[in-house]
Backbone bond lengths (Angstrom), bond angles and torsions (degrees), N, CA, C in turn:
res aa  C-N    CA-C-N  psi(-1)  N-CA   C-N-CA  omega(-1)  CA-C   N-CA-C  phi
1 X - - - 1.467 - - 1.526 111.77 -
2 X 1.706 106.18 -31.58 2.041 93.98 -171.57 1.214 93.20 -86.14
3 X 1.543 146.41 1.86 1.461 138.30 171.21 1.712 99.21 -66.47
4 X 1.290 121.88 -57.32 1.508 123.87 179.43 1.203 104.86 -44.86
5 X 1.587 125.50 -65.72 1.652 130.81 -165.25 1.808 92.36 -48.36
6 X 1.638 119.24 -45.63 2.005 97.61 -162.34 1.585 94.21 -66.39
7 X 1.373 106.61 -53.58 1.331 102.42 177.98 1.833 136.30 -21.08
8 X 1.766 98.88 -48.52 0.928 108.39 -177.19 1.521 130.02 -64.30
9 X 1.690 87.19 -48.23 1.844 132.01 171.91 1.806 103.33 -42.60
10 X 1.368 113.77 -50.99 1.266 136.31 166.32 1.413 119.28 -34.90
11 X 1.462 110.82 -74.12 1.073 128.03 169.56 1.319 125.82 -54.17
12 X 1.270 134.01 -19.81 1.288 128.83 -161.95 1.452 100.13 -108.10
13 X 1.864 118.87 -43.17 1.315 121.27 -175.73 1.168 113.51 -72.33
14 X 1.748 125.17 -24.94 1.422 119.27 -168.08 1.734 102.83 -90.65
15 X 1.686 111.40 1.23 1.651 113.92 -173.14 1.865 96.96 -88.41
16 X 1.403 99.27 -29.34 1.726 111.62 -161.00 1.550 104.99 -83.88
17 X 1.304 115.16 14.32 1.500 148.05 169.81 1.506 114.42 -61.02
18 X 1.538 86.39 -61.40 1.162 106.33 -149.07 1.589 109.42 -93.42
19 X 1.578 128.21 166.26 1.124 150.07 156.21 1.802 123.91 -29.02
20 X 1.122 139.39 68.63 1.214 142.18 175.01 1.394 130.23 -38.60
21 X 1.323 120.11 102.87 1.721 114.77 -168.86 1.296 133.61 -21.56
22 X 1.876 96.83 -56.26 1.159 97.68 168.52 1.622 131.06 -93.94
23 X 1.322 126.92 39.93 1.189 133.91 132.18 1.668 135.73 -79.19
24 X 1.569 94.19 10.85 1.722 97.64 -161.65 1.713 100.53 -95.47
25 X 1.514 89.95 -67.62 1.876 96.46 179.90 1.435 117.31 -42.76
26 X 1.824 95.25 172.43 1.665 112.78 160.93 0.658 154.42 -150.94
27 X 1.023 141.21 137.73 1.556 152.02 -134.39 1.661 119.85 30.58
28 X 1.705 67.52 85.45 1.789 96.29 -162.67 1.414 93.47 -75.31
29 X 0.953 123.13 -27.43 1.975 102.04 -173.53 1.703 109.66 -85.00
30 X 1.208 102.47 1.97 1.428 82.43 170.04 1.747 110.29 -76.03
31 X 1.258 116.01 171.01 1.200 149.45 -151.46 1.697 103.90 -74.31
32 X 1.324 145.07 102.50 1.471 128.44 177.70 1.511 103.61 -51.59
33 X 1.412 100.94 -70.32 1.405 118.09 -163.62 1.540 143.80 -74.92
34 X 1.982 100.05 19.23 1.242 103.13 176.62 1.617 95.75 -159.07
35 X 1.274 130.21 178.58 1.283 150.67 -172.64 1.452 99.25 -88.12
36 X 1.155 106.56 140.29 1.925 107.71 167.67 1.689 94.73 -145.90
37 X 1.840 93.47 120.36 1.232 111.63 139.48 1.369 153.18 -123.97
38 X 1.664 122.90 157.87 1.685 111.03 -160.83 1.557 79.00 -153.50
39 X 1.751 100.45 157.52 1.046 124.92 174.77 1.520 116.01 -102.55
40 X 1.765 107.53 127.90 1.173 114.77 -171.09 1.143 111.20 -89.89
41 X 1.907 98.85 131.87 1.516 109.74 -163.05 1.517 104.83 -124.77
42 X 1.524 122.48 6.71 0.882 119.66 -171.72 1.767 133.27 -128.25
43 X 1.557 85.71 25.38 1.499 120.21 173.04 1.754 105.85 -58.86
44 X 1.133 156.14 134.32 1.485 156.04 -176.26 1.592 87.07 -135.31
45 X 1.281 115.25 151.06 1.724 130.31 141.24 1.261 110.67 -56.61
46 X 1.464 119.48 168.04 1.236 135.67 -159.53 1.843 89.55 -107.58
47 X 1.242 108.39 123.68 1.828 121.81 172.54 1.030 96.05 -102.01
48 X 1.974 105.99 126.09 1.111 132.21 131.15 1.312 121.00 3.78
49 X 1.431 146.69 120.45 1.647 135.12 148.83 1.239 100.56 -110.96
50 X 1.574 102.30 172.92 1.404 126.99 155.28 1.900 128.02 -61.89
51 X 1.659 96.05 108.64 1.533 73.69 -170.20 1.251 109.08 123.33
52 X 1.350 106.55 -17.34 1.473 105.73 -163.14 1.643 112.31 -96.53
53 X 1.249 142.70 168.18 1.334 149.83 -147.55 1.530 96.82 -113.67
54 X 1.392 131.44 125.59 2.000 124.01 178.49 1.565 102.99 -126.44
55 X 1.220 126.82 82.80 1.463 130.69 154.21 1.824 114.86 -31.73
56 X 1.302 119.88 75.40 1.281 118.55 160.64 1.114 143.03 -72.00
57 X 1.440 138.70 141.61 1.690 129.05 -160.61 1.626 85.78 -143.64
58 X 1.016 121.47 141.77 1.533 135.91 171.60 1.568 118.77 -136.97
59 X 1.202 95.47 92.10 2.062 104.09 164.70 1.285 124.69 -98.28
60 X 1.511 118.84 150.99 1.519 107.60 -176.83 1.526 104.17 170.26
61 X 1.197 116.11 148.55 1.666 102.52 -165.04 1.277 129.51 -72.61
62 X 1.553 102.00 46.51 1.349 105.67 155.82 1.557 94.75 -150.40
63 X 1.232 107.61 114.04 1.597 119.22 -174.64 1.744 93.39 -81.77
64 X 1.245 134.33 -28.99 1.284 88.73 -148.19 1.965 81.93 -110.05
65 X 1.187 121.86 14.06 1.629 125.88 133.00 1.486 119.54 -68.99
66 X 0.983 144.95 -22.54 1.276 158.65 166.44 1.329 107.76 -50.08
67 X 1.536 102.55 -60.50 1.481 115.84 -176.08 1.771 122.65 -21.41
68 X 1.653 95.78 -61.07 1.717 95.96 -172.70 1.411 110.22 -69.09
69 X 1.279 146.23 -37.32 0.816 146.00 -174.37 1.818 107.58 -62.73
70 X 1.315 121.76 -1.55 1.464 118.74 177.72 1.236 122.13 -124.87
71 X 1.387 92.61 41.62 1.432 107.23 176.47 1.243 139.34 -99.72
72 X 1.106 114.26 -35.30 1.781 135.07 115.67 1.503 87.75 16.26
73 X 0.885 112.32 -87.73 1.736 130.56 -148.36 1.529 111.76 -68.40
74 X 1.013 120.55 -24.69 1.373 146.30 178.10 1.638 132.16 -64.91
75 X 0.919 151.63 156.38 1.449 129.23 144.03 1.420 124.74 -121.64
76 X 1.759 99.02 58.94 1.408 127.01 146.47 1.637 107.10 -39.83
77 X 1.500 107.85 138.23 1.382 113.27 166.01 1.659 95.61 -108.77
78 X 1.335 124.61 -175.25 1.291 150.38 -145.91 1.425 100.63 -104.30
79 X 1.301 157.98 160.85 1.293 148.40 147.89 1.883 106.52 -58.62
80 X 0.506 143.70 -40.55 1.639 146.78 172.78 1.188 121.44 -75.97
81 X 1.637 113.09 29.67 1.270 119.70 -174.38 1.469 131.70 52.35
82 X 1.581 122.93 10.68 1.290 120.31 -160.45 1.725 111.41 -130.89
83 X 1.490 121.86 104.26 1.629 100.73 -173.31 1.539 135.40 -40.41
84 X 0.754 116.56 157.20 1.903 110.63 -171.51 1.484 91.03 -89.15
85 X 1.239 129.28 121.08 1.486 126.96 170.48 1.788 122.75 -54.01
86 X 1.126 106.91 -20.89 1.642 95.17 -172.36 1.815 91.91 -92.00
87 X 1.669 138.14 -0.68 1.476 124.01 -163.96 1.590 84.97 -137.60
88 X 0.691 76.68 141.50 1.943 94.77 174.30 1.785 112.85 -162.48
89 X 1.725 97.51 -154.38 1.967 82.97 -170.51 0.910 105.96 -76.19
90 X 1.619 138.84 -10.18 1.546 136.18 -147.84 1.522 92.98 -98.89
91 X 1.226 110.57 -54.88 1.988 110.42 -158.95 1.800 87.57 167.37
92 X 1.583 72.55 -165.97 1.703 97.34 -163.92 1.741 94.82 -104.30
93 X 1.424 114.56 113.24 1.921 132.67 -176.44 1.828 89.35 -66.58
94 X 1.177 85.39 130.63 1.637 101.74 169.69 1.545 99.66 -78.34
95 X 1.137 136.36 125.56 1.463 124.73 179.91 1.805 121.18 -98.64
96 X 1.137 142.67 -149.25 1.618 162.20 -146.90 1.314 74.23 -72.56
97 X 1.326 96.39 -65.44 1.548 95.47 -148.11 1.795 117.22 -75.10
98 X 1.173 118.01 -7.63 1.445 116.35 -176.73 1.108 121.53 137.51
99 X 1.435 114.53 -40.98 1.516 125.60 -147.53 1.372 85.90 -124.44
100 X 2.109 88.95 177.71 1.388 98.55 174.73 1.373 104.21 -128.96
101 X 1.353 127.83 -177.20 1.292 134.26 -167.62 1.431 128.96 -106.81
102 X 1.189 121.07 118.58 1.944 101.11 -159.21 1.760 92.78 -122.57
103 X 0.928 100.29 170.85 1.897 135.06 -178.28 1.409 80.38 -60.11
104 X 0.936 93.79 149.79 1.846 108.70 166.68 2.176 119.95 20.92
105 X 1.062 90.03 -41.75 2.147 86.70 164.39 1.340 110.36 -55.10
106 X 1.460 108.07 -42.10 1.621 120.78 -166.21 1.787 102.75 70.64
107 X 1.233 112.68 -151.23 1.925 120.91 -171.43 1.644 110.81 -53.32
108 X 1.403 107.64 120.45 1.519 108.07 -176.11 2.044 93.99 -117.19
109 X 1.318 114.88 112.86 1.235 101.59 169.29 1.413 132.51 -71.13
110 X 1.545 109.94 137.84 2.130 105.77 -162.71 1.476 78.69 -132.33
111 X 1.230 164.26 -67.61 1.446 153.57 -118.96 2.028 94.53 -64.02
112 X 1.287 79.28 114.79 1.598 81.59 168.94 1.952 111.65 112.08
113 X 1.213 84.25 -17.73 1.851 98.58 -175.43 1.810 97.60 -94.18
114 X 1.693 100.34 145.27 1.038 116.37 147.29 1.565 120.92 -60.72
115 X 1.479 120.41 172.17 1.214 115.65 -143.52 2.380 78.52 -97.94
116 X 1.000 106.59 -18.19 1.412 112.50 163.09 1.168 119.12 -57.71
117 X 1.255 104.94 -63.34 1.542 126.04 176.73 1.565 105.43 -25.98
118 X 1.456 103.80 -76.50 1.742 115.77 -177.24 1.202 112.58 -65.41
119 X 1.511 122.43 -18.05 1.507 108.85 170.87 1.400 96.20 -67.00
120 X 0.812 138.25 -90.83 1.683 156.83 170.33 1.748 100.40 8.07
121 X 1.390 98.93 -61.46 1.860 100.91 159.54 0.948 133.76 -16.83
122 X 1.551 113.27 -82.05 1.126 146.25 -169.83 1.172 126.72 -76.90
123 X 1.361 103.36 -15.19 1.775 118.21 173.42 1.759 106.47 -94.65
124 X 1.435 121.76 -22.99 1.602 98.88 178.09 1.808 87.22 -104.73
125 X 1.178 123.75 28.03 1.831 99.69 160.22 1.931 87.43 -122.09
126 X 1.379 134.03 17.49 1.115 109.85 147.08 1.305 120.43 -112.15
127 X 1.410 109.31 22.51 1.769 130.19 161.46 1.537 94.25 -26.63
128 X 1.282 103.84 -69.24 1.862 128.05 -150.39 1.291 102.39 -62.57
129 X 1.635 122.69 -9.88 1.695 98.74 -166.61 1.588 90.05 -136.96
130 X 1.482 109.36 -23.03 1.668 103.44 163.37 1.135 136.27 -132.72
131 X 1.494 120.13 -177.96 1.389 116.68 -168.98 1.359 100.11 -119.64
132 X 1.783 100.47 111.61 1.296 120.42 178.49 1.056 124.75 48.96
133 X 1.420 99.47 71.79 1.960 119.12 -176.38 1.200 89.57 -76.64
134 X 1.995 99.10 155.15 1.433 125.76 -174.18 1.865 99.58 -130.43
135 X 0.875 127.60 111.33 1.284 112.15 -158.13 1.837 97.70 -122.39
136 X 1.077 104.73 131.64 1.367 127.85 175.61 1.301 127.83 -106.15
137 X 1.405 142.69 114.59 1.450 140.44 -163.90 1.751 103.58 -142.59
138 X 1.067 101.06 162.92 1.674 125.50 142.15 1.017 136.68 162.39
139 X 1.109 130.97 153.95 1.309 118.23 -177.04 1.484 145.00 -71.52
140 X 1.341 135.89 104.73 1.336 151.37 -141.00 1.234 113.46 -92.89
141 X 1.092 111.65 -20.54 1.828 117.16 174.46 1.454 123.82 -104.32
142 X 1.303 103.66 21.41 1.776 124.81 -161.26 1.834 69.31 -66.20
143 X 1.475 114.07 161.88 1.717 141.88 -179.16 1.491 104.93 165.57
144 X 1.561 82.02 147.29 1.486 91.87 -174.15 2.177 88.54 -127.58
145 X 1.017 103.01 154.58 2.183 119.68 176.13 1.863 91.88 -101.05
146 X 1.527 109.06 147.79 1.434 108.16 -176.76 1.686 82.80 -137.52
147 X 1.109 144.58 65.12 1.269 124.20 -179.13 1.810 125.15 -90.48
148 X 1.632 114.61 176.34 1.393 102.20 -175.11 1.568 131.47 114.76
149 X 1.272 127.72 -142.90 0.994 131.22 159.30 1.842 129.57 -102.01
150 X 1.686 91.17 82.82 1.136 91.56 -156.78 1.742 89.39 -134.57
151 X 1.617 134.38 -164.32 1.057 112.17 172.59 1.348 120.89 -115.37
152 X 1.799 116.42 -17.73 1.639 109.77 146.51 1.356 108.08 -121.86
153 X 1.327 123.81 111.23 1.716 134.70 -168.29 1.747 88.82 -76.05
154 X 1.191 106.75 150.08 1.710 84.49 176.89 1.589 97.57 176.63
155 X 1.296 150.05 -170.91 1.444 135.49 126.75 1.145 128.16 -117.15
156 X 1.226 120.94 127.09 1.330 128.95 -175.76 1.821 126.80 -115.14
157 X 1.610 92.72 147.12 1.125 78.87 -176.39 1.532 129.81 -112.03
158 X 1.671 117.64 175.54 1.705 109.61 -167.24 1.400 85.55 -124.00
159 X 1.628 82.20 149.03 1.424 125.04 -160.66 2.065 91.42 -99.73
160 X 0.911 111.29 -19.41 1.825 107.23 -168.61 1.740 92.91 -112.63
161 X 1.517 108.11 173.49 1.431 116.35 165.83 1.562 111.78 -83.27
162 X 1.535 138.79 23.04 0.993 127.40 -179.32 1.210 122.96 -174.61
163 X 1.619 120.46 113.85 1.740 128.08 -147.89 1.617 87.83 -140.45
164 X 1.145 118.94 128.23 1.568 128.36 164.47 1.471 120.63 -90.39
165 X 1.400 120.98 -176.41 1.573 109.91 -160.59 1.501 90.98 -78.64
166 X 1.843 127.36 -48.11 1.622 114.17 -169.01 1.506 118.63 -82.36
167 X 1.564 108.77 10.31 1.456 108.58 160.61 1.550 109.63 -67.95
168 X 1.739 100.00 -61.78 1.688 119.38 175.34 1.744 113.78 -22.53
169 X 1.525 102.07 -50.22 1.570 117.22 -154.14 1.637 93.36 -95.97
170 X 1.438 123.61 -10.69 1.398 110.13 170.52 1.536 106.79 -109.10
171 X 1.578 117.65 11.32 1.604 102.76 167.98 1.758 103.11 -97.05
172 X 1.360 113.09 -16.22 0.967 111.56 156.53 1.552 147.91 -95.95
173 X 1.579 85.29 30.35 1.861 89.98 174.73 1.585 116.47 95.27
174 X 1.600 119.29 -12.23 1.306 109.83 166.87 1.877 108.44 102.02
175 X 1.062 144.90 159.63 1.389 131.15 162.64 1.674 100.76 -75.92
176 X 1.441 109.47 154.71 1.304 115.91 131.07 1.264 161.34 -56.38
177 X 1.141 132.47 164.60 1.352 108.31 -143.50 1.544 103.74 -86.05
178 X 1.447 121.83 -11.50 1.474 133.87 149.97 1.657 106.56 -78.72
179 X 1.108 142.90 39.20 1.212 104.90 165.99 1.336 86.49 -112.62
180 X 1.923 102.79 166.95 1.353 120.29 -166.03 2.126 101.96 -91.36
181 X 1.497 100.47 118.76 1.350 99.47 -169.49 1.440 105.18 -87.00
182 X 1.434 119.38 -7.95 1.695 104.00 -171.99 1.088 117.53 -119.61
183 X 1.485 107.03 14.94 1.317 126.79 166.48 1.279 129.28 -120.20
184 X 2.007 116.93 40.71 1.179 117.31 172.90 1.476 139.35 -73.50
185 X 1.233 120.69 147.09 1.773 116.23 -159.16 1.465 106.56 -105.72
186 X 0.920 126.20 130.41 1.355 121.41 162.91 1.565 110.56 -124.57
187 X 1.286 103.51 146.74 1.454 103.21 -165.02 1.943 106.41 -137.80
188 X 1.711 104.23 100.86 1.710 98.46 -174.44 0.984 99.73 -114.92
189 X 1.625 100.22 160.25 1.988 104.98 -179.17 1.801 86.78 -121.56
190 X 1.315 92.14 124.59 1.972 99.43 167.34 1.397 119.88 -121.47
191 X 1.416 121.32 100.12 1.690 104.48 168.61 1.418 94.87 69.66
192 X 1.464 129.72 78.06 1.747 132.20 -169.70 1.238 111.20 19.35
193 X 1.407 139.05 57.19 1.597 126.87 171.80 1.586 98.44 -144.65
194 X 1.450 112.67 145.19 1.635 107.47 -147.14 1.978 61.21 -125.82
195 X 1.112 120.69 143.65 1.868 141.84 151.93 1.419 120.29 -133.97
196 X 1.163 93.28 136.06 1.907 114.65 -173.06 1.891 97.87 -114.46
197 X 1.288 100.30 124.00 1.469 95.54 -178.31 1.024 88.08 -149.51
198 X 1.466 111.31 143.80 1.529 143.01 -163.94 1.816 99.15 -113.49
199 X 1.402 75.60 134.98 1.791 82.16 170.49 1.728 123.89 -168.10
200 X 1.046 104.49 149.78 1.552 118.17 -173.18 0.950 131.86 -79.73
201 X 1.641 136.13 96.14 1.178 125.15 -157.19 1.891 96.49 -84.97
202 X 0.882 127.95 -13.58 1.650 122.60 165.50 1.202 123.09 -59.18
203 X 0.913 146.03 -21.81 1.405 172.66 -123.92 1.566 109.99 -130.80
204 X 0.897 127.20 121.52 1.802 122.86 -166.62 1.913 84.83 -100.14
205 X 1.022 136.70 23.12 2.040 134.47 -157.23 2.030 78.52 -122.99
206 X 1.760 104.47 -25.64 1.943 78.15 171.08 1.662 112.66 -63.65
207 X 1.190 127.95 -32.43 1.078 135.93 -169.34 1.917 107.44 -63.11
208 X 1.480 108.73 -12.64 1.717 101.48 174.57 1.531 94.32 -116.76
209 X 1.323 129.65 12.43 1.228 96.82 -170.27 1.618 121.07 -89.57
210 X 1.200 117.23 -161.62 1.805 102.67 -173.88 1.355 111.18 -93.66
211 X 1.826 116.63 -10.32 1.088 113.76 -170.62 1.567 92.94 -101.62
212 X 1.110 142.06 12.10 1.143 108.63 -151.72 1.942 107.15 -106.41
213 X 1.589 100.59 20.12 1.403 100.88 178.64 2.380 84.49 -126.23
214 X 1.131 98.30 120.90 1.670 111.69 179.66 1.203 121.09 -55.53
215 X 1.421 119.85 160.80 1.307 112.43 -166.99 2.191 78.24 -129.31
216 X 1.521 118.06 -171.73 1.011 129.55 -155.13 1.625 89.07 -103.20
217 X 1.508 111.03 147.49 1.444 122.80 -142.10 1.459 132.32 18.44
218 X 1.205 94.31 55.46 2.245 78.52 175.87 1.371 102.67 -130.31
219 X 1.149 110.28 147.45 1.153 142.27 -161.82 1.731 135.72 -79.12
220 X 0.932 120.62 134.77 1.589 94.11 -162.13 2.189 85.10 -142.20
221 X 1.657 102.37 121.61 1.026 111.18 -177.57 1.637 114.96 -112.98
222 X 1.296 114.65 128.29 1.858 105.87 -176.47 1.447 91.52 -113.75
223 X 1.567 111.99 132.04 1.246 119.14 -170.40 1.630 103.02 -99.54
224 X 0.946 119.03 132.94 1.761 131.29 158.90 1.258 123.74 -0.52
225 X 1.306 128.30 130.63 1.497 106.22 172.83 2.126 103.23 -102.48
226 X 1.166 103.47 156.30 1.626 102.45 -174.34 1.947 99.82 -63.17
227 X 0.983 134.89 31.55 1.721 127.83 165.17 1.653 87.18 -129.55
228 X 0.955 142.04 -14.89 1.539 114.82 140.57 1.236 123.04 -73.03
229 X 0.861 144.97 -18.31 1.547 143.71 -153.32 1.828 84.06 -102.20
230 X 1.560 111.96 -47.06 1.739 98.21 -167.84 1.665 110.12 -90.11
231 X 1.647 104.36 18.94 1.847 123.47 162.39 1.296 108.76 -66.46
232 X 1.223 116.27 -47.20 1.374 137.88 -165.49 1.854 128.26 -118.40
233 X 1.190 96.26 14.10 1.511 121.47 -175.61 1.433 106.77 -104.91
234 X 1.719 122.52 109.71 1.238 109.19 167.62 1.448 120.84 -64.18
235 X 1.224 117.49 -28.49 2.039 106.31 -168.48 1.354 87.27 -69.89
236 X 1.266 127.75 -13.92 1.821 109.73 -158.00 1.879 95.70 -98.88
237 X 1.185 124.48 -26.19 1.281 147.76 164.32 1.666 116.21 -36.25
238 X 1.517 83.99 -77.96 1.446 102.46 167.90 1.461 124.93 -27.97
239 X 1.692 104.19 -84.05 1.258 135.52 -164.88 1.898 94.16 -70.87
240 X 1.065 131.31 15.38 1.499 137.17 146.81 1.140 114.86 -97.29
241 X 1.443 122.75 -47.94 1.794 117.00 148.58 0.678 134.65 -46.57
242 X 1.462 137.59 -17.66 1.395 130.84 -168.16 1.912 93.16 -119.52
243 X 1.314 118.93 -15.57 0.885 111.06 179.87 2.022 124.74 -67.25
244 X 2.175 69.29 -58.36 1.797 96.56 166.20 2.036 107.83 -38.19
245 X 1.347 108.24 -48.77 1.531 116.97 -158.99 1.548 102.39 -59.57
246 X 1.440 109.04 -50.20 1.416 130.71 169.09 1.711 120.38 -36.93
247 X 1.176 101.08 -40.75 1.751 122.36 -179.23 1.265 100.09 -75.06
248 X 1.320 122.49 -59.63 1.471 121.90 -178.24 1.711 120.17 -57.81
249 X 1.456 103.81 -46.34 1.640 104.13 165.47 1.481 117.37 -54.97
250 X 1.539 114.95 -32.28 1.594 102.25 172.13 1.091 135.91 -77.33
251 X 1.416 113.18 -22.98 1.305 143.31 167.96 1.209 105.27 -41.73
252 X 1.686 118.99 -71.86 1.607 136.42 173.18 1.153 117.44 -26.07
253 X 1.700 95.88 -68.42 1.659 115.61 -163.79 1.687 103.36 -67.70
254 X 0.972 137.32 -14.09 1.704 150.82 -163.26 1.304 103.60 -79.82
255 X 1.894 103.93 -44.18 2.041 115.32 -167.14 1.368 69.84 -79.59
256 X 1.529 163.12 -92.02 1.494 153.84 -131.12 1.317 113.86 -41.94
């Protein structure tokens, strides 16, 4: 009879190992057996930060006034041999203070503006020097961090103004089949304020929430589930060896 009990003992601790079905899927409460629709209300434009990279283009009927203003974009050097720090090859760096720096306007404030917003800016303060500016922007250094238990942790970057959290988690390969889905982290810095927000990828309510379309660098962390940690855990290793070994001696002693 105590050959059955290791046996049993065996069986149950080396199952409690493992990965649980229903921790895998998502957005388990939605509905099998019917269609669900809702209107998305929680789409935002992409805000301006500090820091951030602005690809400018300026047309207007006078192209070759146009010119300085697209330099930004360029990798014009300086007459004095020395790059101008706020224009380089990428665009014009929004700096400390918010804004960025233009040819003759001088400081145009963007921190806080849609990438509309600052077009809209920047086109009635080049009223004064042209005729019927067309102004083109965006931001070029937009990236998002995917780190964790995922299958390429990495950061990557977007090419459009707008990437959601299971875009994020499918340029990076998806979670694993241990990673923890209802405990995802996202981590944004806005205007000096650092936020950690937790969220459920089981849950069909990520799909309204406010975070759930990204803003430019933030971070999205999937934490471990405990059957990875006892993959790579000797006490947890062990005590499956000695367990497994245990099973086999009862096995033996049982045909006796």
């Amino acid at each position: 009879m105590r050959q059955y009990f290791y046996l049993l003992l065996a069986t149950v601790l080396l199952s409690s190992c493992g990965v649980k079905y229903k921790s895998v899927p998502y957005f388990t409460d939605l509905p099998l057996d019917s269609t669900v629709q809702e209107q998305i209300r929680n789409q935002t434009a992409l805000k301006i930060q500090k820091n951030d990279i602005l690809a400018l283009t300026v047309t207007s009927l006078n192209p070759e006034a146009s010119a300085i203003f697209n330099m930004g974009s360029t990798s014009s050097v300086q007459g004095n041999g020395s790059s101008n720090p706020t224009n380089n090859a990428n665009g014009f760096l929004v700096d400390e203070n918010g804004a960025i720096q233009l040819p003759l306007i001088g400081s145009v404030p963007v921190v806080g503006l849609s990438t509309a917003q600052a077009r809209s800016a920047i086109e009635k303060k080049l009223l004064q020097y042209l005729k019927e500016p067309v102004v083109s922007l965006r931001v070029v250094n937009f990236r998002i961090s995917v780190l964790g238990d995922v299958a390429r942790p990495g950061v990557y970057p977007v090419n459009n103004e707008r990437v959601s959290v299971a875009e994020a988690l499918s340029m990076a390969g998806d979670l694993t089949i241990t990673g923890v889905r209802n405990n995802v982290l996202l981590i944004r810095e806005d205007r000096g304020v650092r936020e950690y927000i937790r969220m459920d990828l089981q849950r069909k309510d990520l799909f309204n929430s406010p975070y759930y379309y990204l803003q430019n660098n933030d971070v999205l962390y999937i934490q471990p589930g405990t059957a990875k940690y006892a993959s790579v855990d000797s006490s947890y290793r062990n005590v499956s060896i000695v367990l497994s070994a245990l099973s086999v001696i009862a096995l033996i002693i049982s045909r006796f």
